[in-house]
N, C-alpha and C positions, 0 to 999 in steps of 0.2 A: 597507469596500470590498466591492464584490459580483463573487463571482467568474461572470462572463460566459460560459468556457470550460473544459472541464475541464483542456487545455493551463498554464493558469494556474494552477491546483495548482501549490505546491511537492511537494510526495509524489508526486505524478505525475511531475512532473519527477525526481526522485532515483531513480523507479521505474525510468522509462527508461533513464535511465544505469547502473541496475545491469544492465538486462536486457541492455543493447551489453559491459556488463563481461563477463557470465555467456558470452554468446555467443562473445568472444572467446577467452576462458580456454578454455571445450568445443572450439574449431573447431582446437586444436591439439597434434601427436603423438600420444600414445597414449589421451590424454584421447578426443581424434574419435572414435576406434576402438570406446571403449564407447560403444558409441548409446545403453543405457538409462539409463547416468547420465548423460550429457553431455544426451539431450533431456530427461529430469525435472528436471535443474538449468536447464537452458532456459525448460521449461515454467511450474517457480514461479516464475522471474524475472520473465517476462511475462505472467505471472498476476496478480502484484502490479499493474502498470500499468494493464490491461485491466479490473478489478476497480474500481480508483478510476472511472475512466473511466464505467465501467458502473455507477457506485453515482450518478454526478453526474446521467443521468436516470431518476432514482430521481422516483416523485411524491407521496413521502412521508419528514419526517428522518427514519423509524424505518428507513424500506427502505434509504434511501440510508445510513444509521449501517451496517448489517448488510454493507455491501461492503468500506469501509475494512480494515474487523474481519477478512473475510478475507484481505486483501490483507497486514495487518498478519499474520497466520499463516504466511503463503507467503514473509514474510520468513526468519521463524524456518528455516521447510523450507529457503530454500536455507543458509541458514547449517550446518543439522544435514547436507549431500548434501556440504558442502564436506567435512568431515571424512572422509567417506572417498575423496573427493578425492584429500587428502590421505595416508592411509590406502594408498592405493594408489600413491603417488607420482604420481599424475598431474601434481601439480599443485606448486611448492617451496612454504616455509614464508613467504618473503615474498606471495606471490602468494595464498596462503591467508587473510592479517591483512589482506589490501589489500582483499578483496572482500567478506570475511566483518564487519569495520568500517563498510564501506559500506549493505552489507546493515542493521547496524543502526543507521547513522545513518536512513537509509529507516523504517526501524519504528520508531524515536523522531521523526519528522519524522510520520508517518501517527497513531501515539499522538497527537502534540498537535493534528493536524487532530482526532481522532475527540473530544477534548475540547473543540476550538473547536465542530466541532460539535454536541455535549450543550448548552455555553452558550445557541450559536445557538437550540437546539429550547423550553429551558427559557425564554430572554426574549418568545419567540413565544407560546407557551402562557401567560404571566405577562400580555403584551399582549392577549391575545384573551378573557382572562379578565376583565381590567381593561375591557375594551372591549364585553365582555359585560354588566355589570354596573350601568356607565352608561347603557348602552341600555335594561336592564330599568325603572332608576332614573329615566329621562322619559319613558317610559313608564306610570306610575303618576299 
């Protein structure tokens, strides 16, 4: 299947919904109040998504590998912001597992794109080499 848009990403998609999770959790009580963690927890959120997004017109698999990867990072960041989240009551302990889980279903969903796409780059180079080879061989 050849993905058309970067909309069709699954990791994109789970990106988004974290980053509508993130935002709602920050937009309330005392949590609002601290701007600088509520928008840094913001910002990795939607960083993750923007990052896939931005890896997709990438015009090379190596460029476009190097986006995932971060996006897969900014997973980890929000998870480690929740804790003091946490930490500070901002946030209960259910509320904490609900988003902090999500988060890493996201970065195991991104994980297996970044492995689908090594496959991808590895059968390409495997074809072009193969496809190289014949060409040199009627050639001769």
């Amino acid at each position: 299947m050849k993905i058309e848009r970067f909309e069709e990403i699954e990791a994109w998609q789970l990106a988004r919904a974290l980053t509508n999770k993130a935002y709602a959790l920050t937009s309330k009580g005392r949590f609002a109040r601290d701007y600088g963690l509520s928008r840094q927890i913001q910002n990795a959120a939607s960083s993750i998504m923007h990052n896939i997004a931005e890896g997709f017109d990438s015009d090379t698999s190596a460029e476009f590998l190097r986006f995932p990867r971060y996006a897969k990072r900014s997973c980890s960041e929000v998870q480690s912001e929740l804790y003091f989240a946490l930490d500070q009551k901002y946030i209960s302990e259910t509320e904490f597992e609900d988003i902090y889980n999500y988060a890493g279903r996201t970065r195991a969903t991104i994980r297996g794109f970044i492995k689908y796409l090594l496959e991808f780059a590895k059968k390409s180079q495997q074809v072009q080499r193969e496809t190289g080879n014949r060409k040199r061989e009627t050639e001769k």
